[in-house]
DOVEXSE-680274 format. One record per residue (C-alpha): x, y, z. Coordinates in steps of 0.001 Angstrom, whole numbers, padded with zeros to 6 digits, always signed. Layout:
BEGIN
XYZ...
***
This chain:
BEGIN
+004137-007480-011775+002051-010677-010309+004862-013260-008947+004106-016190-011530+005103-018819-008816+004400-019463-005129+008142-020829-004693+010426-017706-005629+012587-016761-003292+012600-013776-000926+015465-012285-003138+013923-013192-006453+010853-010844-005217+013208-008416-003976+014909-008083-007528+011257-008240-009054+009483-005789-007102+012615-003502-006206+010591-001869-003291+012644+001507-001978+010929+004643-000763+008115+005890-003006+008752+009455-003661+006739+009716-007358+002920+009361-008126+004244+006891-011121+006053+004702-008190+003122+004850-005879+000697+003764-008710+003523+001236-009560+003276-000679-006178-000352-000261-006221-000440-001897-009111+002065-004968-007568+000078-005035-004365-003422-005398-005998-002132-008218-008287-001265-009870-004749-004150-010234-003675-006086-012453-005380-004597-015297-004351-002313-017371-001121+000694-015617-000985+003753-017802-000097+005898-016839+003472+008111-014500+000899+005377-013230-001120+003557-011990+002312+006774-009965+003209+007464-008189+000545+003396-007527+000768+003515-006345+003512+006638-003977+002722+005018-002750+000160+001819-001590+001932+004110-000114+004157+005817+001811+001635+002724+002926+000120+001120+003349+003553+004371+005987+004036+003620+007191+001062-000252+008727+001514+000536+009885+004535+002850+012227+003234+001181+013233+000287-002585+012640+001081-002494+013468+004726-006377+014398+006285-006049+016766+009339-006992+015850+012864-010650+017167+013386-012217+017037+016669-015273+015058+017021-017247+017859+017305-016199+019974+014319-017288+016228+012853-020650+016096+013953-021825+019110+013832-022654+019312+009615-024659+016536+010237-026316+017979+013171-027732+021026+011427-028896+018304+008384-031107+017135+010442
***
């Protein structure tokens, strides 16, 4: 899912990489997969946007589905206080 050249188009990603709403573990894992092969090299102007739609996508994604509750600072700490 790597773009194999630096000059496709915006809409020639957007065909490729189809990003819409992730609502399946196989999509997220799918633009996981699409983001990762990004970056390991220069993206192009249109390669960094749909990057950086997809991270948003999958951003959207975890915090749905893998969402960490708000913990105070102290209820934090205070494990690692008694380890001591």
């Amino acid at each position: 899912m790597t773009p194999s050249s630096s000059q496709q188009t915006y809409t020639d990603l957007l065909i490729q990489y189809q990003p819409k709403p992730i609502k399946t573990e196989q999509e997220y894992n799918r633009a996981l997969t699409a983001v990762e092969g990004m970056m390991s090299g220069e993206l192009a102007e249109a390669e960094t946007a749909i990057f950086e739609l997809l991270v948003l996508l999958i951003e959207n994604y975890e915090e749905h589905h893998y969402s960490m509750s708000k913990s105070k600072p102290v209820a934090t700490l205070e494990p690692l206080i008694h380890e001591v």
